[in-house]
C-alpha positions, 0 to 999 in steps of 0.5 A, spaced: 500 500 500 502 506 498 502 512 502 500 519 500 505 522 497 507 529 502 505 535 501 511 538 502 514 534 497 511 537 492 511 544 490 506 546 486 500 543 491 504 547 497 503 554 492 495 553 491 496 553 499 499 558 500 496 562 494 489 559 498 492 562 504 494 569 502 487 569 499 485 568 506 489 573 510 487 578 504 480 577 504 481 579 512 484 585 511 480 587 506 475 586 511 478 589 517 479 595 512 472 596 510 470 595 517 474 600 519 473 605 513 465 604 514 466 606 523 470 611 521 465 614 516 459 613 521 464 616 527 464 623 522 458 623 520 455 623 526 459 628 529 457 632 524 450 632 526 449 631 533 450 638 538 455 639 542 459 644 546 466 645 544 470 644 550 474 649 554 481 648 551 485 655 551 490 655 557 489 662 561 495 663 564 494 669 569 491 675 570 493 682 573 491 689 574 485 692 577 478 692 574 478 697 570 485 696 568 485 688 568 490 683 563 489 676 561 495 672 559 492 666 554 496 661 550 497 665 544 494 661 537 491 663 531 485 666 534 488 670 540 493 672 536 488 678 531 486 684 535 478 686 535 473 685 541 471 677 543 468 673 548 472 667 553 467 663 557 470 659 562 468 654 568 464 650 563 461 656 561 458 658 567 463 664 567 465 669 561 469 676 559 469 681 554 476 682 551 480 687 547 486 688 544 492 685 545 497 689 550 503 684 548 505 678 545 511 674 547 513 670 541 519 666 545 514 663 551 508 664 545 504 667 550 499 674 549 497 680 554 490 682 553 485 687 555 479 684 558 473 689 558 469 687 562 467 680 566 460 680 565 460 672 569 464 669 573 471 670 577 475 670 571 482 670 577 481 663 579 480 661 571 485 656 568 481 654 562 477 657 558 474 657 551 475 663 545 469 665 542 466 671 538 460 672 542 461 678 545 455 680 548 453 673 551 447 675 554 442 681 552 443 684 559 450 686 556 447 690 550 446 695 554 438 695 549 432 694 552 429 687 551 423 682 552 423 674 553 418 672 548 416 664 547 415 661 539 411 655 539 413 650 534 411 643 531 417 641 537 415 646 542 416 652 546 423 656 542 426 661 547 427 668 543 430 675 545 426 681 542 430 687 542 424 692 540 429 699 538 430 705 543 426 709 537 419 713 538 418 710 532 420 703 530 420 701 522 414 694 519 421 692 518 424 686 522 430 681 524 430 674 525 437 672 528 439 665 526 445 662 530 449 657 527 451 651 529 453 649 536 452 655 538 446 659 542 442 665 540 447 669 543 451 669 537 446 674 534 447 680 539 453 682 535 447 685 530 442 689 536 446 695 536 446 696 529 439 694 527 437 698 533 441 705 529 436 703 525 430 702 528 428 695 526 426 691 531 430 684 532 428 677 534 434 673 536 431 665 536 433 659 538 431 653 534 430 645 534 436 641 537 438 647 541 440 645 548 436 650 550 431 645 546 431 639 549 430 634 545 433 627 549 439 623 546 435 624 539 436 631 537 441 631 530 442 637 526 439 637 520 444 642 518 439 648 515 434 642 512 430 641 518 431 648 522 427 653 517 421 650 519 423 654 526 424 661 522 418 660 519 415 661 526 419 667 528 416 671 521 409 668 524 411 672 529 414 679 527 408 679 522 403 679 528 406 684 532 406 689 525 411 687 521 411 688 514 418 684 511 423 682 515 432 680 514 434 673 516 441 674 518 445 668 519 451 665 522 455 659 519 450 653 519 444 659 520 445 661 513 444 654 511 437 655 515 436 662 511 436 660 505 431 654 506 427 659 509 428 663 503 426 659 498 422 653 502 418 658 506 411 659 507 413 666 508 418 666 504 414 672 500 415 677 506 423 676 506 426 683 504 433 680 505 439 675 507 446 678 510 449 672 512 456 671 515 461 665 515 456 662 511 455 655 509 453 655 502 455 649 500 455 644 505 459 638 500 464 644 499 465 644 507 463 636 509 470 635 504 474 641 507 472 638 514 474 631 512 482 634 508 483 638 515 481 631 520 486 628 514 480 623 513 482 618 506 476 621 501 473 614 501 471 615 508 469 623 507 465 620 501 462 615 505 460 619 511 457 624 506 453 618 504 451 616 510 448 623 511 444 623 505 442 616 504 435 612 507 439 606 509 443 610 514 437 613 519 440 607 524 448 610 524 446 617 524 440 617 528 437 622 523 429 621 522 430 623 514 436 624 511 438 630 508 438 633 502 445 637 501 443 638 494 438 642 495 443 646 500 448 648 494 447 654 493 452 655 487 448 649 483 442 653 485 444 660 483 439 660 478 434 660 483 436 665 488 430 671 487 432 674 495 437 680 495 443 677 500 449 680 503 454 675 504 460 677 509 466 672 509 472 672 511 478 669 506 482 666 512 476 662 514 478 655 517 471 652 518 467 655 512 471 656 506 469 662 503 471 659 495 464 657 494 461 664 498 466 668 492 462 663 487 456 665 488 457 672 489 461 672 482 455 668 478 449 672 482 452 679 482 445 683 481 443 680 487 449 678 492 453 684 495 460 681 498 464 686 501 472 684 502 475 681 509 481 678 509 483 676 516 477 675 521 477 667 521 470 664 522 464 670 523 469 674 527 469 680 522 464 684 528 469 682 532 475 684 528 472 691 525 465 692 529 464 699 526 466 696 519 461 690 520 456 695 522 457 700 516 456 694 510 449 692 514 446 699 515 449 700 508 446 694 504 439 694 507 438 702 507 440 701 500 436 694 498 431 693 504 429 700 506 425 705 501 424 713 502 418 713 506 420 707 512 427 712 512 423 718 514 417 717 517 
């Protein structure tokens, strides 16, 4: 009886093993590489969709000087490092300064001095961390205007809202609705009350859905402007009720995404005057591709996690109730379209929001979009930078495009 022959003894039946085994070592990898792109995509892809608060990551160094007089040392960074007037909030937020100008920089020890202006909340000498921010006035208090507590009621419950009704004997029929962007809070409009106060127009600073001051459960997800309209729609409800006749939707970053569906999608679309818009997303796969180069994510994982956004079969990764429509939110595919006057204030420098898709729309639309020039403001901090500039191109753009003769002087 003749026994098998060894395998080891035969070199091409060894090869098909070892080429099987390959395959099989292979396939793994493959596999572990698309279960890890596709984890991966779904981590982004959520991230983008689910509020959060930015951490408290700046290091406050110490502070000296007097209360009329007083100094913060900060990490110096990008941010800290561009003259203008900001906000820091600490203590989780519970705490929060206005900030000046810069006082010195120490390139060696990369530290910088600033003027600290006023500390509206908290006790600034005993902070160690704290957060950058553009909020200037972080409550209507600080404005120095008068102001209400207003209720809107959506179809997702009470929505909390400043009114600033103007100091003027006789306000204008025409209106503001503030919209802040993505994030943040209503306080992030209060930057505009002066200005539209100066000119008399009463202003509505809202809040909308999936705020964390509109609770929603472990459920809330933004829909990016998709969803978050429907909330505009409510606060226009209530400026025509009080009286108004037309109103400008102002906008921040994710709130010029909101603007523009309530522009074009908008029950009261007809009584919009207007859009001034800053920072604003224009067209969200332009800003979801820049997010994704700067997180050094491969494209076919940011190509995943936007499909994931926009696709029925993702609903249980995303947490979204329907998928999101960023088509439909590319507004330089859809400059045709656009039949609203729009002021578009973007700076170049902008790491967040990059501003190329703004220019875009600007170039193809001139008849309609006025985009001064900024340059150096990061991402809506051209208040902060150049407040008196910033005030001059609002009150010249709706004086010019929104407000006729007869409001003007009456």
């Amino acid at each position: 009886m003749t026994s098998s022959p060894d395998p080891v003894a035969h070199p091409k039946r060894r090869a098909v093993r070892i080429a099987a085994a390959g395959l099989g070592v292979g396939a793994g990898i493959g596999l572990l590489a698309s279960v890890a792109t596709s984890g991966l995509a779904a981590y982004f892809a959520r991230r983008v969709v689910i509020p959060e608060q930015a951490p408290e990551e700046l290091e406050i160094l110490h502070v000296d000087g007097f209360d009329d007089d007083m100094h913060v040392h900060l990490a110096a960074d990008d941010e800290t490092l561009v003259n203008g007037r900001y906000g820091l909030h600490f203590d989780s937020g519970a705490g929060h300064a206005q900030i000046g100008d810069i006082v010195e920089y120490d390139p060696v020890s990369r530290t910088v001095s600033r003027e600290v202006l006023a500390v509206t909340a908290g006790d600034l000498r005993t902070a160690r961390r704290g957060r950058w921010t553009g909020v200037f006035y972080p409550h209507p208090d600080a404005t120095g205007l008068p102001y209400e507590d207003v209720t809107l009621e959506s179809d997702v419950g009470d929505l909390p809202a400043w009114f600033f009704p103007t100091t003027a004997d006789t306000p204008l029929d025409t209106w503001a609705i503030l919209v802040h962007g993505r994030g943040g809070s209503r306080a992030e409009g209060l930057k505009a009350a002066p200005v539209l106060n100066d000119l008399r127009i009463p202003a509505l600073a809202i809040s909308y859905r999936n705020d964390p001051e509109v609770p929603v459960g472990s459920t809330a997800r933004y829909g990016l402007g998709d969803t978050e309209w429907i909330d505009v729609d409510v606060a226009i409800d209530h400026a025509l009720a009080q009286g108004a006749k037309k109103v400008v939707v102002f906008g921040w970053s994710m709130g010029a995404a909101i603007a523009f569906q309530a522009a074009s999608r908008g029950r009261n679309r007809e009584h919009i005057a207007a859009l001034v818009l800053d920072g604003p997303v224009v067209d969200w796969y332009d800003v979801l591709d820049h997010q994704a180069r700067i997180n050094f994510l491969p494209t076919p994982v940011a190509r995943l996690a936007l499909d994931m956004l926009t696709r029925p079969w993702a609903r249980r990764i995303t947490g979204l109730e329907t998928p999101l429509d960023l088509n439909r939110m590319d507004w330089v595919r859809r400059a045709a379209e656009l039949d609203t006057r729009v002021l578009l204030i973007h700076s170049d420098d902008d790491d967040f929001v990059p501003s190329g898709p703004s220019h875009a729309l600007a170039s193809v639309r001139r008849d309609l979009v006025t985009m001064p020039h900024y340059e150096k403001a990061r991402h809506t901090k051209e208040w902060n930078v150049d407040p008196d500039r910033w005030n001059d191109d609002v009150a010249n753009f709706i004086e010019t495009h929104v407000l006729d003769l007869a409001e003007i002087t009456r």
